[in-house]
C-alpha positions as CSV (number, residue, x, y, z in Angstrom):
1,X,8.5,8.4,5.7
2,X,5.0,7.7,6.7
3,X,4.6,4.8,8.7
4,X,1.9,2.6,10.1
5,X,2.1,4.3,13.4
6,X,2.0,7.8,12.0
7,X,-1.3,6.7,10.2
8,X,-2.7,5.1,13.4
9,X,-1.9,8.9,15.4
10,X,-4.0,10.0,12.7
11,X,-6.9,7.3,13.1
12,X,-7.3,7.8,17.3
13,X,-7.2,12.0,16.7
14,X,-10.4,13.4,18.2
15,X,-11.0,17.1,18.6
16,X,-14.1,19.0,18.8
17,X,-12.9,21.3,16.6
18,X,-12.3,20.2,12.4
19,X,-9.3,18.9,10.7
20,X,-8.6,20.4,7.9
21,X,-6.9,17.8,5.6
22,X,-5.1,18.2,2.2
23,X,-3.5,16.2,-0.6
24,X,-1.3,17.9,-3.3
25,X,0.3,16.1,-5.7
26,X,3.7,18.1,-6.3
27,X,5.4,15.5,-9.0
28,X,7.7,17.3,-10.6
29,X,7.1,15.7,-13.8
30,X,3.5,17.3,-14.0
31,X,4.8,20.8,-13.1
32,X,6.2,23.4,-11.4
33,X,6.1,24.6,-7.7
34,X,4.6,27.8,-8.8
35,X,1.6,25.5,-10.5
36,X,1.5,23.5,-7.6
37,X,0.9,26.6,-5.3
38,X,-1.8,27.9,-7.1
39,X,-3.5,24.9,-7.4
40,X,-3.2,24.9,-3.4
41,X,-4.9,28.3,-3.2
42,X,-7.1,27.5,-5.2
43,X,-8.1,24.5,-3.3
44,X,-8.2,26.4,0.2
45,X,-10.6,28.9,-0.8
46,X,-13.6,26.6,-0.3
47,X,-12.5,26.6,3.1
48,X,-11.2,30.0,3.9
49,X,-14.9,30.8,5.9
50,X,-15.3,28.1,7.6
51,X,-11.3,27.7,8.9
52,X,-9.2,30.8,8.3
53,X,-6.8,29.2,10.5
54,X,-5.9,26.2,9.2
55,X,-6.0,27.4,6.0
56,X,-3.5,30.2,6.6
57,X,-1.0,27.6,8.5
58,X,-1.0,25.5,5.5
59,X,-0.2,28.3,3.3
60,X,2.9,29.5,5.2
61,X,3.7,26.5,5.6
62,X,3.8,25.3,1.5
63,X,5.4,29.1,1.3
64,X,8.1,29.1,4.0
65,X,8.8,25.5,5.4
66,X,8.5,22.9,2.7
67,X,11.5,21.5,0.9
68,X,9.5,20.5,-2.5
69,X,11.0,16.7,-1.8
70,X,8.8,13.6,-3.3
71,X,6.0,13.9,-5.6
72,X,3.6,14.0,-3.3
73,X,2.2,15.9,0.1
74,X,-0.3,15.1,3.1
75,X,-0.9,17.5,5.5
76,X,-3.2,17.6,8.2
77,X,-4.5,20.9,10.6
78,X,-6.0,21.9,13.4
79,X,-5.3,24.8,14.8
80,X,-7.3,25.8,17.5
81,X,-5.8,22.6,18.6
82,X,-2.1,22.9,17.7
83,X,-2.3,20.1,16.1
84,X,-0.3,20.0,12.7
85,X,1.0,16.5,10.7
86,X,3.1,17.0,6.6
87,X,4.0,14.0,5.3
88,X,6.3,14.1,2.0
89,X,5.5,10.8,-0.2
90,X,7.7,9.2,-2.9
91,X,4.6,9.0,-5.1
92,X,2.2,10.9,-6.7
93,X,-0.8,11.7,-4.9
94,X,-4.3,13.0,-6.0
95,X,-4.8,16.6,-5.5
96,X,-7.7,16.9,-3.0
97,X,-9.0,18.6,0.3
98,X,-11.5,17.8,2.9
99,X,-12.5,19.8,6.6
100,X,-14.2,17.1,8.7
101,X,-14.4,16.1,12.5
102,X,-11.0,13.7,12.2
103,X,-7.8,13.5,9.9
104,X,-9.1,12.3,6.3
105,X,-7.3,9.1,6.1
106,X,-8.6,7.1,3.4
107,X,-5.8,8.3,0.7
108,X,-3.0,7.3,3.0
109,X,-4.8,4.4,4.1
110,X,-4.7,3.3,0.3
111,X,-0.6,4.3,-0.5
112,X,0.5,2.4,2.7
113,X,-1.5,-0.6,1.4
114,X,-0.3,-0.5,-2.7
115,X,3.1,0.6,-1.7
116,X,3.9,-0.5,1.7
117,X,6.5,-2.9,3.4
118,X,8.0,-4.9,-0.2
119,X,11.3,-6.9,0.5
120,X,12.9,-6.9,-3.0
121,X,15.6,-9.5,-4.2
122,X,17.5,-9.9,-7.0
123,X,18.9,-13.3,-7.6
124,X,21.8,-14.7,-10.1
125,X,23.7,-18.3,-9.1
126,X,26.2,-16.3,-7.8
127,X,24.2,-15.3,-4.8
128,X,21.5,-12.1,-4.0
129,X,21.3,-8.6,-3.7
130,X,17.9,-7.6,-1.3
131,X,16.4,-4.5,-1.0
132,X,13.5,-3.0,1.2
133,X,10.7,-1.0,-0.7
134,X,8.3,0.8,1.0
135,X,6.2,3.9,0.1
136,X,7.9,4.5,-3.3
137,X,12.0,4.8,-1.5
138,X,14.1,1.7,-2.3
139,X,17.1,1.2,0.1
140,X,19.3,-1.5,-0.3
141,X,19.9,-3.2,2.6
142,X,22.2,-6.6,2.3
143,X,23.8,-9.0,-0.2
144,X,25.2,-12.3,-0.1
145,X,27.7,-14.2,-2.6
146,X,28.3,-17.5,-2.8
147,X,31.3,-19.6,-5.1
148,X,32.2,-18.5,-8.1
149,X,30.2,-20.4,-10.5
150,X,32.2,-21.4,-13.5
151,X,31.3,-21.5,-17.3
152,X,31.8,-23.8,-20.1
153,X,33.5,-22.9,-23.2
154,X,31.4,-24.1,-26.2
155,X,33.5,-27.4,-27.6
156,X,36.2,-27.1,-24.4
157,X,37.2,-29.9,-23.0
158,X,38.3,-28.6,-19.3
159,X,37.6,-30.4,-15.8
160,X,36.9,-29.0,-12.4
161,X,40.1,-29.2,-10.3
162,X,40.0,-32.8,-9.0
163,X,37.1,-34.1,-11.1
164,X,36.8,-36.2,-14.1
165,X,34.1,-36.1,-17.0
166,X,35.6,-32.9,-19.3
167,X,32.5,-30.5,-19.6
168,X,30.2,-33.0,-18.5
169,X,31.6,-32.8,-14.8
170,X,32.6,-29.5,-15.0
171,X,28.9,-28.5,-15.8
172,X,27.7,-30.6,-13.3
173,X,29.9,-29.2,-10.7
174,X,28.7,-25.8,-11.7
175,X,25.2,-26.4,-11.4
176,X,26.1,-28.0,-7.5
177,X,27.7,-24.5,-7.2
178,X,24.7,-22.5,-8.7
179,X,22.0,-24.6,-6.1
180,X,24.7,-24.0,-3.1
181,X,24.6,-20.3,-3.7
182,X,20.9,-20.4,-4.0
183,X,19.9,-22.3,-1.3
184,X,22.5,-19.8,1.3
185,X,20.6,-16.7,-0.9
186,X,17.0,-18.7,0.3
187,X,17.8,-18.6,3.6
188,X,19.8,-15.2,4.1
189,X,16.7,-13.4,2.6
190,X,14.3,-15.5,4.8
191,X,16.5,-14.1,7.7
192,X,16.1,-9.9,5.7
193,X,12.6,-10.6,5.2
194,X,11.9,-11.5,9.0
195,X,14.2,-8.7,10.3
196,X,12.2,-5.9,8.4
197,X,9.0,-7.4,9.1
198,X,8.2,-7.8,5.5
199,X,4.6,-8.2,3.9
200,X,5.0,-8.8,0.2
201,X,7.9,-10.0,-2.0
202,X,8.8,-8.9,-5.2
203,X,11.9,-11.5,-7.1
204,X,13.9,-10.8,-10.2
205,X,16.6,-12.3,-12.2
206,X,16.6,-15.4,-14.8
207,X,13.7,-17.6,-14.8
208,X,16.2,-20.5,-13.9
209,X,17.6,-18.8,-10.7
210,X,14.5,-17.2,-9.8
211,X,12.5,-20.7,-10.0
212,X,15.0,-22.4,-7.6
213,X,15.2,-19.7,-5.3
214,X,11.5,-19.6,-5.2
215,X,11.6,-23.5,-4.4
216,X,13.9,-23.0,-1.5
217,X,12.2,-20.7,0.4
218,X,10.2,-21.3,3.4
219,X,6.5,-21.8,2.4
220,X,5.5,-19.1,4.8
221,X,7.3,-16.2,2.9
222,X,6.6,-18.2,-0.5
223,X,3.0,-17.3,0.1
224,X,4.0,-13.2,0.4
225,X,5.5,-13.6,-3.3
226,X,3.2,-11.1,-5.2
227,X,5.8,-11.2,-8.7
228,X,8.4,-11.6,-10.3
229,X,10.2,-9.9,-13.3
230,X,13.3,-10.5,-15.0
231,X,16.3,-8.1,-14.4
232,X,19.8,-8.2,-14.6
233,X,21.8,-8.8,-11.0
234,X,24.2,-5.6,-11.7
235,X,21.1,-3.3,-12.2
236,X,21.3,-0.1,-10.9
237,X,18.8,1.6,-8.6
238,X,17.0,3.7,-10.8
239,X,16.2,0.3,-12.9
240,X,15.3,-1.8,-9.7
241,X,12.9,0.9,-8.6
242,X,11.1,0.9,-11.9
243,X,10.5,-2.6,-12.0
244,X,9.3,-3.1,-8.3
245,X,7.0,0.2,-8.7
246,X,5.7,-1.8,-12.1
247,X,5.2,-5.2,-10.8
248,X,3.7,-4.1,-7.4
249,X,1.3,-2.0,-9.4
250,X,0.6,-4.8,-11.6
251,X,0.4,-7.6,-9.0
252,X,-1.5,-4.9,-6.7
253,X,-4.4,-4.4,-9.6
254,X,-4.6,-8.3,-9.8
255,X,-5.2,-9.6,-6.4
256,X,-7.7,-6.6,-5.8
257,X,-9.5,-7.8,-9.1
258,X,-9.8,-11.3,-7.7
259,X,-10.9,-9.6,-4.5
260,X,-13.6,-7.9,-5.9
261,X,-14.7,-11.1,-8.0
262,X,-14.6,-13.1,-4.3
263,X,-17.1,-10.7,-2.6
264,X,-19.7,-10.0,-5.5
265,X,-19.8,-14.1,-5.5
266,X,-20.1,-14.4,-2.0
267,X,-22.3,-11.6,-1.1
268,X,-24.9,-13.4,-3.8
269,X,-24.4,-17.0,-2.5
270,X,-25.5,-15.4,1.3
271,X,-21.9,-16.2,2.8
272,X,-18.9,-14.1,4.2
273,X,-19.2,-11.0,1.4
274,X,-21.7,-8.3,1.8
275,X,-22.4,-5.7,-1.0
276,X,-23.5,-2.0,-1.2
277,X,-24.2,1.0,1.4
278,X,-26.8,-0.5,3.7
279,X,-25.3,-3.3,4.3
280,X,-22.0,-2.5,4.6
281,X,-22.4,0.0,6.9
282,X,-24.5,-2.3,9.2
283,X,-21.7,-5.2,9.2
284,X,-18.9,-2.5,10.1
285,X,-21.2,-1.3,12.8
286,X,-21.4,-5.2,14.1
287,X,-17.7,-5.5,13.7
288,X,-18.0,-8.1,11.5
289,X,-16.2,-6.7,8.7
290,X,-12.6,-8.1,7.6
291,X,-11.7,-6.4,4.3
292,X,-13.7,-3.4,3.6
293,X,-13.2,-2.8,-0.5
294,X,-14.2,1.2,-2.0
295,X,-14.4,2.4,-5.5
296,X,-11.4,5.3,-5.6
297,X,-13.3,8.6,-4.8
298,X,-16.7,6.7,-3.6
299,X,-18.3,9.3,-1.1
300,X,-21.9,9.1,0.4
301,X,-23.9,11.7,2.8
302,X,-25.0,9.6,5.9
303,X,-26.5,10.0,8.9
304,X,-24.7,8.8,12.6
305,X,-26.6,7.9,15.6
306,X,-25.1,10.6,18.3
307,X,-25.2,7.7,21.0
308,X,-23.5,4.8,19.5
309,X,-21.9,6.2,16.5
310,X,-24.1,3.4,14.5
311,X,-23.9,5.5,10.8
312,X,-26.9,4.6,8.1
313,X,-27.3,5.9,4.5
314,X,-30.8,6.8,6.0
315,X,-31.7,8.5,8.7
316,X,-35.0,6.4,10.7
317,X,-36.5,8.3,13.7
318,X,-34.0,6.2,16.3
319,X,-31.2,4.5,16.2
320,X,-32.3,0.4,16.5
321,X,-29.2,-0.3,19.0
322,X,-29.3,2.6,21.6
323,X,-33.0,4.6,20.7
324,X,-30.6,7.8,20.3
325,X,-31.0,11.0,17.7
326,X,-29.0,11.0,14.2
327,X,-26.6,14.3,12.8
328,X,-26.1,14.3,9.0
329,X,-22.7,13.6,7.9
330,X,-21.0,15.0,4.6
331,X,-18.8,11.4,4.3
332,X,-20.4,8.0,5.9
333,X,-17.8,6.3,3.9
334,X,-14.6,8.1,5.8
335,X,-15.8,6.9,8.9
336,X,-16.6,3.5,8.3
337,X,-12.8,3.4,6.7
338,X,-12.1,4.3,10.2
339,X,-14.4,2.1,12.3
340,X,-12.8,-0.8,10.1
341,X,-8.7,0.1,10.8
342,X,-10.1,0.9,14.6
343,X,-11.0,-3.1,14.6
344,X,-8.2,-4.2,13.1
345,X,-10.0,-5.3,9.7
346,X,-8.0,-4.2,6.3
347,X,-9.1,-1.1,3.7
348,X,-8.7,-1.5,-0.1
349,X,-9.5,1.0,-2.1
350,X,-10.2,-0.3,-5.6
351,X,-9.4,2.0,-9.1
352,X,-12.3,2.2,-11.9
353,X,-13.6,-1.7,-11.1
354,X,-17.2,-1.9,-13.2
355,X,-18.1,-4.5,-11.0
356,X,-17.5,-2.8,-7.8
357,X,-19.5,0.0,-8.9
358,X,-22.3,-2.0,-10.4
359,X,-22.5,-3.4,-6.9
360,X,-22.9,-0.2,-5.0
361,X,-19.3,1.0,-5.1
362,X,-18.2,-0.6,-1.5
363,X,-18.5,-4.3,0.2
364,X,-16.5,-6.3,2.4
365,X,-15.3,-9.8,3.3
366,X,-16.9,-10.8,6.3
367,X,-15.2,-12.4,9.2
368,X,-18.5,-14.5,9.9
């Protein structure tokens, strides 16, 4: 299962020889293994000239070594330097290939974002079931239940063992019950959340028991809530993996909307958003780039300074900071993804956004 260290290895890699990096989606609802190899070959040829190793490692490999798990594969050579990375992903991936001086991260960069790190609960006034999502696998973790909650009979006339008030105080008893249960469920997946170092929360269940769960929860993991959805507490696994993978997706497509809309606005009032290639490349360069947003297959030929690394969607006669030569580059865009994860700012990459694209196809928040 990828993992945020396995994507940093990737980040720090430097060679002076290529990386030859591929993505194949291999879902098994869009074919076969067979298609899924010749799409592969097909794929490698562009590169057969320029890295005959690399792209005969990756075809013994898909031939001889892969299992044909998930529904989708990165894989990442160099062989001159031994250097060899496969990760198998629970989603589908866009088929693609790139040979360039470092590990082509921006993909993974985007499925560890959109599908990484989810605490899932499902809640009832009985009590909760929690789950952990990340990258597409659900595992259940933990449960808790709390007092049997009891129910009313329509015209009964029953009391709670040692109260008075018929189905008045039996109702009322129940619904002491219910919050008890709730409350304990609040704090026992506080407790999960923290343990698995949790970054967004996804709730189901009744309206009812979801809204009073919601309100006992610390404000601090309140805030990670990105959805909720009702669902029955018995669901099975199949159904609670459905629903998560919807309303992450969902909830996903709307905060990066709103993102989007927050940059465009401030990039034209002149405060802490920048738009297009010029300028974003310059503010990454300064470091003073907090959430770098892309359009979804967005590439640009640049030019990097071979002092400072500075990279410009022009090349001028010097570089301004260090008075060094430029090299043309075949993706400025990869390696100012990079620069950004190297100084610890975030990367959201952004699917068919008009806005985004009107605007140049990249911007960021700025951190001043």
């Amino acid at each position: 299962m990828l993992t945020e260290l396995d994507l940093q290895e990737l980040i720090d890699y430097r060679s002076t020889d290529p990386v030859l990096s591929v993505y194949l989606n291999v879902d098994p609802k869009d074919g076969s293994a067979d298609v899924y190899k010749l799409h592969l070959r097909q794929m490698l040829k562009d590169f057969e000239a320029d890295s005959p190793q690399d792209t005969d490692t990756i075809r013994r490999f898909i031939e001889h070594q892969y299992d044909w798990s998930g529904r989708g594969l990165a894989i990442f050579s160099c062989a001159p330097q031994d250097f060899f990375r496969h990760f198998s992903l629970s989603i589908p991936i866009r088929s693609r290939a790139r040979l360039l001086s470092h590990p082509y991260v921006k993909p993974l960069v985007d499925v560890l974002n959109n599908y990484g790190h989810y605490g899932v609960a499902l809640v009832d006034r009985q009590g909760a079931r929690l789950f952990y999502f990340h990258m597409g696998q659900l595992q259940e973790q933990e449960g808790t239940l709390g007092e049997s909650v009891r129910h009313t009979k329509r015209g009964g006339g029953s009391q709670a063992p040692g109260r008075r008030g018929g189905t008045a105080g039996l109702t009322r008893y129940s619904e002491e019950v219910a919050e008890r249960n709730l409350k304990e469920a609040a704090r026992f997946a506080a407790r999960f959340f923290r343990d698995n170092h949790v970054r967004r929360i996804l709730v189901g269940g009744t309206e009812a028991s979801v809204a009073y769960f919601l309100s006992q929860l610390p404000k601090s993991w309140r805030s990670l809530v990105m959805g909720t959805f009702p669902i029955e507490m018995t669901a099975g696994h199949t159904q609670v993996l459905e629903k998560a993978l919807e309303v992450a997706q969902l909830s996903e497509e709307e905060i990066k909307s709103r993102l989007v809309n927050a940059v465009i606005t401030a990039a034209a009032k002149g405060r802490e958003g920048i738009i297009g290639l010029d300028e974003t490349l310059g503010a990454v360069h300064a470091g003073r780039v907090q959430i770098l947003l892309i359009n979804e297959g967005f590439r640009a030929l640049g030019f990097r300074c071979m002092g400072c690394g500075y990279v410009s969607a022009h090349a001028p006669e010097k570089c301004p900071f260090c008075h060094n030569e430029f090299e043309q580059i075949e993706d400025a865009v990869e390696l100012v993804v990079r620069k950004v994860l190297e100084d610890g700012g975030e990367v959201e990459v952004i699917y068919e956004n008009p806005d985004l694209e009107r605007a140049g196809n990249i911007g960021g928040l700025l951190r001043y």
